[in-house]
C-alpha positions in Angstrom: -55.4 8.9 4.6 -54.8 12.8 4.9 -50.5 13.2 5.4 -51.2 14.9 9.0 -52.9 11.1 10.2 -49.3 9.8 8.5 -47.1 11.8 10.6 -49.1 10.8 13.2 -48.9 7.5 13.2 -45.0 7.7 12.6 -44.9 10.2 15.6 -46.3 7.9 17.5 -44.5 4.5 15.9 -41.6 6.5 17.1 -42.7 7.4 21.0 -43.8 3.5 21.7 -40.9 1.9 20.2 -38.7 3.9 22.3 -40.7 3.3 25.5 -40.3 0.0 25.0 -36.4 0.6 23.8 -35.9 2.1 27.5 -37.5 -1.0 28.6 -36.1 -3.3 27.3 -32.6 -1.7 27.3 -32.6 -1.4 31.2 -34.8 -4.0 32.7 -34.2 -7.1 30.5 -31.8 -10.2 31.0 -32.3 -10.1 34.7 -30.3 -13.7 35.0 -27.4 -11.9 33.6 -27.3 -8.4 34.9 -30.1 -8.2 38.0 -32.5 -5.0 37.0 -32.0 -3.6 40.9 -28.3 -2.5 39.0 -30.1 0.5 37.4 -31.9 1.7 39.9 -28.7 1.7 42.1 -26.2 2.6 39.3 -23.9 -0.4 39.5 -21.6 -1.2 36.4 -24.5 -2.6 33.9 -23.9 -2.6 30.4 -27.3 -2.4 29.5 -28.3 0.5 31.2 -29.0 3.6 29.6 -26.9 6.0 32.0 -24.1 3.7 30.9 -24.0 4.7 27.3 -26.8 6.1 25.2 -25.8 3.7 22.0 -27.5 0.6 22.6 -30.4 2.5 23.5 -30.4 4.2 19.7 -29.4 0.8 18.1 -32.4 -0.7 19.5 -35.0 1.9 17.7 -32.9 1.8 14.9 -33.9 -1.9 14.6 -37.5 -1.4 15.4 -37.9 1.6 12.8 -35.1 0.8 10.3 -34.0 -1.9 8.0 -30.4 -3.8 9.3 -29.5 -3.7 5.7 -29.3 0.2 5.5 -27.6 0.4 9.1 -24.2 -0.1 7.3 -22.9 1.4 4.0 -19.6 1.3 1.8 -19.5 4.7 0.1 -16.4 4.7 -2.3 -16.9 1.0 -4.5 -19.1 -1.1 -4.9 -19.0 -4.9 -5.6 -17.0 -6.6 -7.7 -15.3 -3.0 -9.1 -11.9 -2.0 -9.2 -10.5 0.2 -6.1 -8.7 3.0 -6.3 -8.0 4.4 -2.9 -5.5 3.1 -0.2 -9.0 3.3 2.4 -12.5 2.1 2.6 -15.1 4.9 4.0 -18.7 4.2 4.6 -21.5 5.2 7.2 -22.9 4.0 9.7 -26.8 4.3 11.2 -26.8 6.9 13.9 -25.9 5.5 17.2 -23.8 2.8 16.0 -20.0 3.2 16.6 -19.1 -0.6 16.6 -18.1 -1.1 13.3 -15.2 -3.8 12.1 -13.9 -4.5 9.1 -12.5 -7.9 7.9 -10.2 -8.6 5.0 -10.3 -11.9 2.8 -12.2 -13.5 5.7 -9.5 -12.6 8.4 -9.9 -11.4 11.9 -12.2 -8.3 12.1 -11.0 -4.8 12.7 -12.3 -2.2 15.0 -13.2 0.8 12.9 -13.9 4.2 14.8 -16.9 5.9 13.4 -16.9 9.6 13.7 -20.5 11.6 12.8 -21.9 8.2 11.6 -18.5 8.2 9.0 -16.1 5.6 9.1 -12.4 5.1 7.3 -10.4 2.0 7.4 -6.8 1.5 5.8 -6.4 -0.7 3.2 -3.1 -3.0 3.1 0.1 -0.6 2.8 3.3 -2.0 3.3 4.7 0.7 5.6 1.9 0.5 7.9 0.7 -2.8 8.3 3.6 -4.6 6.6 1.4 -6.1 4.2 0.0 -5.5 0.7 -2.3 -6.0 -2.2 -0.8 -6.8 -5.5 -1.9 -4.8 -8.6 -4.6 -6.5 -9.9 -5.1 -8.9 -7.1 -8.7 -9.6 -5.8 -10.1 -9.6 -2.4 -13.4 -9.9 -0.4 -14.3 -7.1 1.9 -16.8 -7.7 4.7 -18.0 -4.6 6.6 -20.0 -5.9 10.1 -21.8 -3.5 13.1 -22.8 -4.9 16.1 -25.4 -3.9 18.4 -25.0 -3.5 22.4 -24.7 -7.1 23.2 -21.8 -7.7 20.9 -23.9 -9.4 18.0 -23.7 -8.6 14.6 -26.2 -6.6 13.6 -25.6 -5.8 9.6 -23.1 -7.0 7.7 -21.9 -5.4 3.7 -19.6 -7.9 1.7 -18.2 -6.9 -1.4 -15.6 -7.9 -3.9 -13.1 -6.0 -5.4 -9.7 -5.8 -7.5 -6.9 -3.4 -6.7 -6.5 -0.8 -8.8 -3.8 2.3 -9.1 -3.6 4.5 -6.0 -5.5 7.5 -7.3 -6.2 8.8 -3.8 -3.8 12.0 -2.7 -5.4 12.8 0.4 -7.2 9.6 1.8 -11.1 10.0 1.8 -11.6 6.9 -0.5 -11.9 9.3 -3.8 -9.7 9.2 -7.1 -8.4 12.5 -7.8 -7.8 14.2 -10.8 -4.1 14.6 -11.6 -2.8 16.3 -14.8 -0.3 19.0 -16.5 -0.2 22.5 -17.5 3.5 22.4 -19.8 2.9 23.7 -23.3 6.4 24.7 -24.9 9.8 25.8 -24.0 9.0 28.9 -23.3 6.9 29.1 -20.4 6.1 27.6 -16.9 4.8 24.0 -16.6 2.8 22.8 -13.6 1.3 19.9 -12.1 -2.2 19.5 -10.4 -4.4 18.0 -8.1 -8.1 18.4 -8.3 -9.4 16.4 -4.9 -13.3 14.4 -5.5 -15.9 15.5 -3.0 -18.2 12.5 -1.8 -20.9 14.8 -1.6 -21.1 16.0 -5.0 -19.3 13.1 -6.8 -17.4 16.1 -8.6 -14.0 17.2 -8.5 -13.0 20.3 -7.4 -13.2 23.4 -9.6 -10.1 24.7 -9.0 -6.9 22.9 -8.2 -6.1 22.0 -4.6 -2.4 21.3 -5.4 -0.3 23.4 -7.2 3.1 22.3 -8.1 6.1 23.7 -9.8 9.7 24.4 -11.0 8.6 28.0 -11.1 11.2 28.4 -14.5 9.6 30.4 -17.0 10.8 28.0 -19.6 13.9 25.9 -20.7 12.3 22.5 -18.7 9.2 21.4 -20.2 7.9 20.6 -16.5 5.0 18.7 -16.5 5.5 17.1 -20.0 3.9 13.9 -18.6 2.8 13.6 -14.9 1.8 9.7 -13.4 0.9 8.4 -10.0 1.8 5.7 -7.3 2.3 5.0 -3.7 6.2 6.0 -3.4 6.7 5.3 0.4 3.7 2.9 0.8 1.7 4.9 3.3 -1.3 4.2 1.4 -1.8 7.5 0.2 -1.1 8.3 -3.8 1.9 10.5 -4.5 2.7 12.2 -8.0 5.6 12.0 -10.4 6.4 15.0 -12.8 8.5 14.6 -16.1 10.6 17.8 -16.7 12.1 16.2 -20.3 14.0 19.5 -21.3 15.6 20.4 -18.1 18.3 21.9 -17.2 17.7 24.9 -19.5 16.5 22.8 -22.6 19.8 20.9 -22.7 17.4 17.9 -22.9 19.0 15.9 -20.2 15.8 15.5 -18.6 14.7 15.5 -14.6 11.8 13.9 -12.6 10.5 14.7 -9.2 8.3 12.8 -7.0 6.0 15.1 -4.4 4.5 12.7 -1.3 1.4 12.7 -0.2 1.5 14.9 3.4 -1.6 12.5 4.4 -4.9 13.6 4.7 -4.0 17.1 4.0 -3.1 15.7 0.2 -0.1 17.0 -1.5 1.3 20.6 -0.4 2.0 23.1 -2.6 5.2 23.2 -4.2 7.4 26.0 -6.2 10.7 24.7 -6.3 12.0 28.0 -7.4 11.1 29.6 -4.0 12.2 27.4 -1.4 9.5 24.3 -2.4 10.7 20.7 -1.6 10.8 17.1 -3.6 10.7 13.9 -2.1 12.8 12.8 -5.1 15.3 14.3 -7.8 16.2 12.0 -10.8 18.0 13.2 -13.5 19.3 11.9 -17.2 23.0 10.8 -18.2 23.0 12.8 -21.3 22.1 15.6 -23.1 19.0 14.1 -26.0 18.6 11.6 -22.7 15.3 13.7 -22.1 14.4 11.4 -19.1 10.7 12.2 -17.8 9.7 11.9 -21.3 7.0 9.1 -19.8 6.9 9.1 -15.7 5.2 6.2 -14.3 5.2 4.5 -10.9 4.2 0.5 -10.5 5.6 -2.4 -7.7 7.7 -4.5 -10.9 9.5 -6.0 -7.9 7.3 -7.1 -5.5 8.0 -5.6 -2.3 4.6 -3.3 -1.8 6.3 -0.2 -2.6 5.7 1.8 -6.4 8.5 2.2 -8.7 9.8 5.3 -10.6 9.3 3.9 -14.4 10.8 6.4 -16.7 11.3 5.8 -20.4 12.3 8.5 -23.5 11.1 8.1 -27.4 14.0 10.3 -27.9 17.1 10.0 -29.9 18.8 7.5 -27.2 15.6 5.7 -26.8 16.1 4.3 -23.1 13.8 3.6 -20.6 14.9 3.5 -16.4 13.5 1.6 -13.1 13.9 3.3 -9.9 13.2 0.8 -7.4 11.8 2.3 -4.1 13.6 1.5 -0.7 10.9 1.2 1.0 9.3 4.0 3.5 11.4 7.0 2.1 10.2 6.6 -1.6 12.7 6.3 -4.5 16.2 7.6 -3.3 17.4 11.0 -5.6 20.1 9.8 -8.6 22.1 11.8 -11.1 22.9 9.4 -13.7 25.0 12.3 -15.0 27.6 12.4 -12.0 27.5 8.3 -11.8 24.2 7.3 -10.5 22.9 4.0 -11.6 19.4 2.9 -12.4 18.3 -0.4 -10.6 17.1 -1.5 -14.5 18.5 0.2 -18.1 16.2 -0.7 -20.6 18.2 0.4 -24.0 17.0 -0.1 -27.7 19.7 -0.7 -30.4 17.1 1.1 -32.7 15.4 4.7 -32.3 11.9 3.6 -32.2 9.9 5.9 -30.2 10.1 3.6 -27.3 8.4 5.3 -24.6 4.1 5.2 -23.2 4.1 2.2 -20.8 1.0 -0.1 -19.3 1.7 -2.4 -16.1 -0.7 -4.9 -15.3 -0.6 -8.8 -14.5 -0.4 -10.8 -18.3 0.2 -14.1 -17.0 -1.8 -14.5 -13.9 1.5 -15.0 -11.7 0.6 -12.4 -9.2 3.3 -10.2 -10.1 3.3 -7.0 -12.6 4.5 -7.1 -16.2 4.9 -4.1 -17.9 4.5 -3.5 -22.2 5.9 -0.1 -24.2 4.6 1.0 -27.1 7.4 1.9 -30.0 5.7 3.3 -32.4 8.1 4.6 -34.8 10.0 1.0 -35.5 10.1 -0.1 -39.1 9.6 3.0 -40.6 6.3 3.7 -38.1 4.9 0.4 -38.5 5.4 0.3 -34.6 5.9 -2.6 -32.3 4.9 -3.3 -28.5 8.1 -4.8 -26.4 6.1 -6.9 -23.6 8.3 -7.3 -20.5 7.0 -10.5 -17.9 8.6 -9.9 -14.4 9.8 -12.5 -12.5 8.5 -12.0 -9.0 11.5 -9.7 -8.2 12.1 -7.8 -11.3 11.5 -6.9 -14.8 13.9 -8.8 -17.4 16.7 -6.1 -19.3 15.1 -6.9 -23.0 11.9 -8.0 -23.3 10.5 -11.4 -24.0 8.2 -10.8 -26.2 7.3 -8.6 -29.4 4.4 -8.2 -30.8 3.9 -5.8 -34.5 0.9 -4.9 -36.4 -0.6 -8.3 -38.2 -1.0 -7.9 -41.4 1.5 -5.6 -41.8 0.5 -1.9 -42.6 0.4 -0.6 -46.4 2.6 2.7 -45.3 3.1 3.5 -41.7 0.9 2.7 -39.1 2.1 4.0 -35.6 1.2 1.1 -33.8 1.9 1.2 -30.2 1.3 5.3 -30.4 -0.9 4.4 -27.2 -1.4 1.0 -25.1 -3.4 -0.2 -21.9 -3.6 -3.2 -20.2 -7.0 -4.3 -18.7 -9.5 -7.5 -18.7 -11.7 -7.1 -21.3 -12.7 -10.6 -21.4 -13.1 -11.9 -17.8 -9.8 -14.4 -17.6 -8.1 -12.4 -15.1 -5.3 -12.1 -17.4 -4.3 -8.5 -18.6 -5.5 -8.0 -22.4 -3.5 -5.8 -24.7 -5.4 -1.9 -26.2 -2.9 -0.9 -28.6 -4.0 2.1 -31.0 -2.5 2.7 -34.7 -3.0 6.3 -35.3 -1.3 6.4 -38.8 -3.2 3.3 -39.8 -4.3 3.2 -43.6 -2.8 7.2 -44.5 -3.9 8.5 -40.9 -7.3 6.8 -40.4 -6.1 5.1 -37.7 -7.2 2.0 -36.1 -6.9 0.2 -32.6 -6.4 -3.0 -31.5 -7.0 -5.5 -28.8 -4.8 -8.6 -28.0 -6.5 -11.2 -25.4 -3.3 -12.6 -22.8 -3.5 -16.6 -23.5 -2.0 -16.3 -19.6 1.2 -17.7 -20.9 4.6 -16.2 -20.2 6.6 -16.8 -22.9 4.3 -15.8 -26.1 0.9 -14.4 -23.9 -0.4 -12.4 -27.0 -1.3 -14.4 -30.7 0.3 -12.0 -33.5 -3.3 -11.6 -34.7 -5.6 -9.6 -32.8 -8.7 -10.6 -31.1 -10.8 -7.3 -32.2 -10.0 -4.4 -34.5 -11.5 -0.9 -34.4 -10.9 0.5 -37.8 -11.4 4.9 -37.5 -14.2 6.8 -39.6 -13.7 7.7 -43.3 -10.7 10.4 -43.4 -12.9 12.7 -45.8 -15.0 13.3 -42.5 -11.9 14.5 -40.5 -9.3 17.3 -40.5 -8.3 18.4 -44.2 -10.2 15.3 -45.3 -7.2 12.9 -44.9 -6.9 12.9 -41.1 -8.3 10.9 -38.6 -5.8 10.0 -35.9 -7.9 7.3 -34.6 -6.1 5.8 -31.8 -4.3 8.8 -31.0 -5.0 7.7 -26.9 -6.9 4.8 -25.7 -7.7 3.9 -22.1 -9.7 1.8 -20.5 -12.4 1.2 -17.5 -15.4 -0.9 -16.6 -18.6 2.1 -17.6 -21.5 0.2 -17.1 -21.1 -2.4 -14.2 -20.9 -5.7 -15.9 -17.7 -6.9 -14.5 -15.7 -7.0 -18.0 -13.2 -3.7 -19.3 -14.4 -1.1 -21.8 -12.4 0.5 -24.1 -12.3 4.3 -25.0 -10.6 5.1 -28.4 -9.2 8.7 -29.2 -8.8 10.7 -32.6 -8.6 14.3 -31.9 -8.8 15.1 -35.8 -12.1 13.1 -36.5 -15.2 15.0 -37.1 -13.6 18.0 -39.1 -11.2 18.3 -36.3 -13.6 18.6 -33.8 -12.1 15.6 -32.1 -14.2 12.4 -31.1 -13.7 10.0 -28.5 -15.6 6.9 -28.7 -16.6 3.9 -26.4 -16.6 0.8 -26.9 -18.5 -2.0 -24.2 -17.3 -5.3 -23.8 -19.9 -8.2 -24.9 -18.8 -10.2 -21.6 -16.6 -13.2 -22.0 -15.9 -12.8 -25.5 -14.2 -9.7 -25.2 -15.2 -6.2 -27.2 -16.5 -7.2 -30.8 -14.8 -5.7 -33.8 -16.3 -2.1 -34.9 -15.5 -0.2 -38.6 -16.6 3.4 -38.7 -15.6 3.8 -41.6 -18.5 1.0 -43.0 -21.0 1.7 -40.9 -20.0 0.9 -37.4 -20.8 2.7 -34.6 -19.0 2.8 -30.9 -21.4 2.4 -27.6 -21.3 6.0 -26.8 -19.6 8.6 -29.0 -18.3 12.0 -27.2 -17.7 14.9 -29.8 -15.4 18.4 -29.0 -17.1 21.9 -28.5 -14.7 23.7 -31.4 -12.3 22.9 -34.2 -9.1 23.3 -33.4 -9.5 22.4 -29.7 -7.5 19.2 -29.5 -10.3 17.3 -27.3 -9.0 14.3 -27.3 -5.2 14.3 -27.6 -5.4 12.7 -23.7 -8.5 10.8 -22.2 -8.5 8.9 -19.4 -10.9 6.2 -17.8 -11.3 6.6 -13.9 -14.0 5.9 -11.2 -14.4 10.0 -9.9 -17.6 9.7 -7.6 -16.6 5.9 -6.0 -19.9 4.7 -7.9 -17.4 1.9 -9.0 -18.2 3.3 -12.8 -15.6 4.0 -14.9 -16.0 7.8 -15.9 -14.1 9.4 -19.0 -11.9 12.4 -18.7 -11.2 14.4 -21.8 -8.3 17.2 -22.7 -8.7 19.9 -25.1 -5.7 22.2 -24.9 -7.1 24.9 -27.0 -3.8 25.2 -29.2 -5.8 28.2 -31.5 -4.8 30.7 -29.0 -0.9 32.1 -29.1 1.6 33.9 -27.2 -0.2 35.4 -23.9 -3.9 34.6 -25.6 -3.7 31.1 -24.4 -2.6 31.4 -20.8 -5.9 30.1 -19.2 -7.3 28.0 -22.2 -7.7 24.6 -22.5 -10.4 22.5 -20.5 -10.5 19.3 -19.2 -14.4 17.4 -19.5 -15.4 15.0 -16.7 -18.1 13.1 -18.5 -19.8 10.3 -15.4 -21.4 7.1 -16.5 -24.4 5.3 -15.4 -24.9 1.8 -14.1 -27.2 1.4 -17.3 -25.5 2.7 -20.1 -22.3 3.6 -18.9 -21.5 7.4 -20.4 -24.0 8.3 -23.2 -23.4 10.5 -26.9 -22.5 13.7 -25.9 -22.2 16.5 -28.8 -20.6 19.8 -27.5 -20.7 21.0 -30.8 -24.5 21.2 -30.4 -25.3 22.3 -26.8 -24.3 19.1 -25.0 -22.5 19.2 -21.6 -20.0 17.3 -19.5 -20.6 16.5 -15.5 -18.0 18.7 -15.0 -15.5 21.3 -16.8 -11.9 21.6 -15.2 -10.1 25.1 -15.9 -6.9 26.8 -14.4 -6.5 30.1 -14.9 -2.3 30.0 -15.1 -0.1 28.4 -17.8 -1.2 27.1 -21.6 -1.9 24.1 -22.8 -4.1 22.9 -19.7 -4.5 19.1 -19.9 -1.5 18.6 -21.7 -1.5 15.3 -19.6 -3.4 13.2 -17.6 -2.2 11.0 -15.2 -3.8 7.4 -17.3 -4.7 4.5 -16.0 -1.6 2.0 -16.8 -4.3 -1.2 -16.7 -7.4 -1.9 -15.7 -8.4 -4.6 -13.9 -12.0 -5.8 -13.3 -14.3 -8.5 -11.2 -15.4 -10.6 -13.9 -19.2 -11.3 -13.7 -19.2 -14.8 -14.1 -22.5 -15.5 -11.7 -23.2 -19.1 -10.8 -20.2 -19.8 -9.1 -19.6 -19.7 -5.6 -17.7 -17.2 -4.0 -14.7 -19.7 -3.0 -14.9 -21.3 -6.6 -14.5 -18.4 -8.9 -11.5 -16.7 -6.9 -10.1 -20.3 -7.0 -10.5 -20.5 -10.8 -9.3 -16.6 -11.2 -6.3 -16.2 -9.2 -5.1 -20.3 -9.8 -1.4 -20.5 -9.8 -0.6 -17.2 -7.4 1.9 -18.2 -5.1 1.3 -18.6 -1.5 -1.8 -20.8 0.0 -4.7 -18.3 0.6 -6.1 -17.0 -2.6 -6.2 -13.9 -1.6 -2.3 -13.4 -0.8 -1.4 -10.3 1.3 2.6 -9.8 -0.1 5.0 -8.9 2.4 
């Protein structure tokens, strides 16, 4: 058939189906609403001078599938959310669209150009909220003219970390410009783009202490939902401050709304939402910044913790709309929880997720310079209300390391095996004379002893005479985590920005389901899922990577920093690149050499400061919907979320 007799035939699909649309829509159900009603323009629903809608609704159901009338554009099911909202379309001429929470009452959801937005739980707004972690079921209904539900999208997801600055359902990218003492830190925000699935290409928030040095601002940078508005806000470490006397400051910037986080120079009249400062001088508070709900109450903490010489770690509790109230712990202030260790240990990176299944979040810190760098993790189980003063629980390297071993250098909580408990990543960069190795721990759900001393898998770095000077690997200099391919079950991304003749590598490594990730040597022969290798030597790619779902595919995509450190002095203002590197539902992200003409999805730049990407705001866990088909809905949230408090399995906290 010649394409001019198949527009034809649609053409004239089109023209009978709406005849009989007009029909229908006007001169039907003549028991209920007489037809004389139209003709004399009395108060009749159905009729087309009444509202145009119905009368689009009903050739969308003669031309169209139901199933396409209604979309959910920023996860998918049984991923991990990272947004305070829900956005989707809707088929044109539908603008009845409700959304309904854990099987609750439905919402009316206004639809604007075919686009919709709904508000997730937030404790300021609707007084309610998800816990980290938590899982829910999401159903997304339209209705035609009559009232009847027309198409219906029901999905499954976990909460994740509030990535989302300015409310369009999309992560954003948040990281650091803050090389040395001697120059001008900064903080950004590069927004995601629905349409392109990219982030920007230039920073949409800039933000600053506007000192040329002496602060260290932007050190470390971290994310969370302050106020609980639903909208991600930022927290910037500023170790060296005031004037490199090492005391240390932190400021939180809110989220404005929609409109994301404004622009901020605090040397020119720019605001903070929140000023903390250190006790001390060697304090170095904002070593680590980090924001997670350790008490309960549906608002982020301010977590701040120091490897430095006094090795103590702070909780900021919010109070409640405002944020986390300003404190100078040098004039008096008081943290709402001192963590202090007795020994310097390099207590400092923290990962908050839920190790015992209890609904409420436990946080672990890394240590890696105990014992003489054989390391140790301190794992910390809250009780509902707040995180204990020492920690309950330590775990060190089993069997112990000949030399040092770093472990704890980096650490992430996620669900690599499908329990809903939070498994232990702990890398070991110094492991076996800087080959490094990593490590993952599966949570027995207990509270008293959740991780065995003995490691469920081990990732053992390649040979040292393949990386920098032949003796240095750094294998587990970063590790994050992230689902990459869709299953249901973590992933794990290893970093050793020395491997490859200092090229820098960061490798991938897939779960194998309910088992967990098996255990890989590259040094005999192993090989990672996907391997991603720097463009030059030199570069650093791979000091910070990050996990994170960029283009709401519900896909786990890896972000990679690579300062560029070769340049000096004025040279290096405007080096260093971040990679945004997107996975597939088949493969998750594939080998990617830069060395040799490969690309990322995406290249981040900034044209001010040195050392861009000198942090990334990481994912502190990951949480995923375990893909154990052949249960029932009702059965498998039973089974996964057994022993939360509260009667519905899917408890809203208030």
């Amino acid at each position: 058939m010649l394409k001019s007799e198949y527009s034809f035939l649609f053409v004239k699909r089109i023209l009978i189906s709406s005849c009989v649309c007009l029909f229908v829509h006007c001169w039907s159900n003549p028991f209920y609403q007489p037809p004389i009603e139209c003709l004399t323009g009395g108060h009749n629903q159905l009729c087309p001078d009444h509202s145009l809608s119905a009368f689009f609704q009903g050739l969308s159901i003669l031309n169209f599938n139901s199933q396409n009338a209604i979309s959910i554009s920023n996860t998918t099911d049984r991923s991990t959310i990272q947004s305070g909202f829900l956005v989707g379309k809707a088929a044109f001429g539908y603008d009845n669209v409700a959304v309904s929470i854990d099987d609750g009452p439905p919402t009316n959801v206004a639809v604007v150009n075919s686009v919709w937005r709904y508000a997730l739980p937030a404790q300021a707004v609707t007084g309610t909220h998800w816990a980290l972690g938590s899982k829910h079921k999401i159903s997304v209904r339209i209705y035609n003219g009559l009232g009847q539900v027309f198409a219906e999208k029901a999905i499954e997801v976990v909460k994740g970390t509030n990535r989302d600055t300015n409310g369009d359902g999309y992560s954003d990218v948040v990281l650091t410009v803050s090389p040395n003492n001697a120059n001008q830190g900064y903080s950004l925000v590069f927004l995601s783009h629905a349409d392109t699935g990219m982030p920007s290409a230039s920073p949409d928030t800039i933000v600053t202490d506007g000192l040329a040095g002496g602060s260290f601002f932007g050190d470390r940078v971290g994310v969370g939902d302050f106020n609980g508005d639903g909208y991600a806000d930022i927290i910037v470490g500023s170790q060296a401050a005031p004037s490199f006397a090492t005391i240390g400051h932190a400021y939180i910037f809110h989220s404005s709304g929609q409109s994301g986080i404004p622009n901020q120079n605090l040397a020119s009249g720019g605001n903070y939402n929140t000023f903390l400062k250190g006790q001390n001088g060697g304090d170095r508070l904002g070593s680590f910044v980090n924001g997670a709900d350790v008490n309960g109450d549906g608002y982020d903490d301010a977590i701040l913790t120091s490897p430095w010489n006094n090795c103590k770690g702070y909780t900021f509790y919010s109070t409640g709309n405002n944020g986390v109230s300003s404190k100078d712990l040098s004039t008096g202030g008081i943290a709402d929880i001192t963590f202090s260790i007795a020994t310097p240990d390099n207590f400092g990176i923290t990962a908050f997720g839920d190790i015992n299944k209890d609904g409420y979040t436990d946080m672990v810190v890394g240590a890696p310079s105990y014992s003489s760098s054989q390391g140790r993790v301190y794992v910390y189980i809250s009780n509902g209300t707040t995180l204990p003063v020492t920690p309950q629980y330590l775990l060190a390297p089993t069997p112990t390391c000949s030399g040092t071993c770093s472990f704890g250098t980096s650490i992430t909580l996620a669900d690599f095996n499908g329990d809903s408990c939070a498994d232990l990543g702990v890398g070991a960069s110094s492991y076996n004379g800087n080959q490094g190795a990593a490590f993952v721990y599966h949570s027995n759900c207990g509270s008293t002893a959740p991780f065995s001393s003995t490691p469920n898998t081990t990732f053992i770095g390649p040979l040292t005479s393949t990386c920098n000077g032949g003796n240095n690997c750094s294998f587990g200099n970063f590790v994050s985590s992230g689902d990459s391919n869709g299953d249901g079950f973590a992933d794990l991304v290893v970093a050793a920005f020395q491997a490859t003749n200092n090229y820098g590598n960061v490798y991938l490594f897939q779960s194998s389901g309910s088992s967990g990730i098996q255990s890989v040597n590259l040094s005999a022969g192993g090989s990672a899922s996907s391997t991603i290798t720097g463009a030059g030597a030199g570069l650093n790619f791979g000091l910070f990577a990050n996990m994170q779902d960029i283009n709401g595919d519900g896909l786990s995509d890896i972000l990679v920093a690579a300062m560029d450190p070769i340049s000096t002095g004025l040279s290096q203002i405007g080096k260093g690149k971040v990679y945004y590197f997107q996975s597939s539902a088949a493969t998750g992200p594939v080998n990617v050499d830069l060395r040799t003409g490969g690309v990322a999805t995406a290249t981040l730049t900034f044209s001010l400061g040195m050392s861009f990407g000198n942090s990334i705001a990481f994912s502190p866990f990951e949480y995923k919907e375990s893909s154990i088909f052949g249960y029932s809905y009702g059965e498998y949230f039973d089974d996964a979320i057994k022993g939360m408090r509260g009667t519905s399995p899917f408890p809203l906290r208030k």
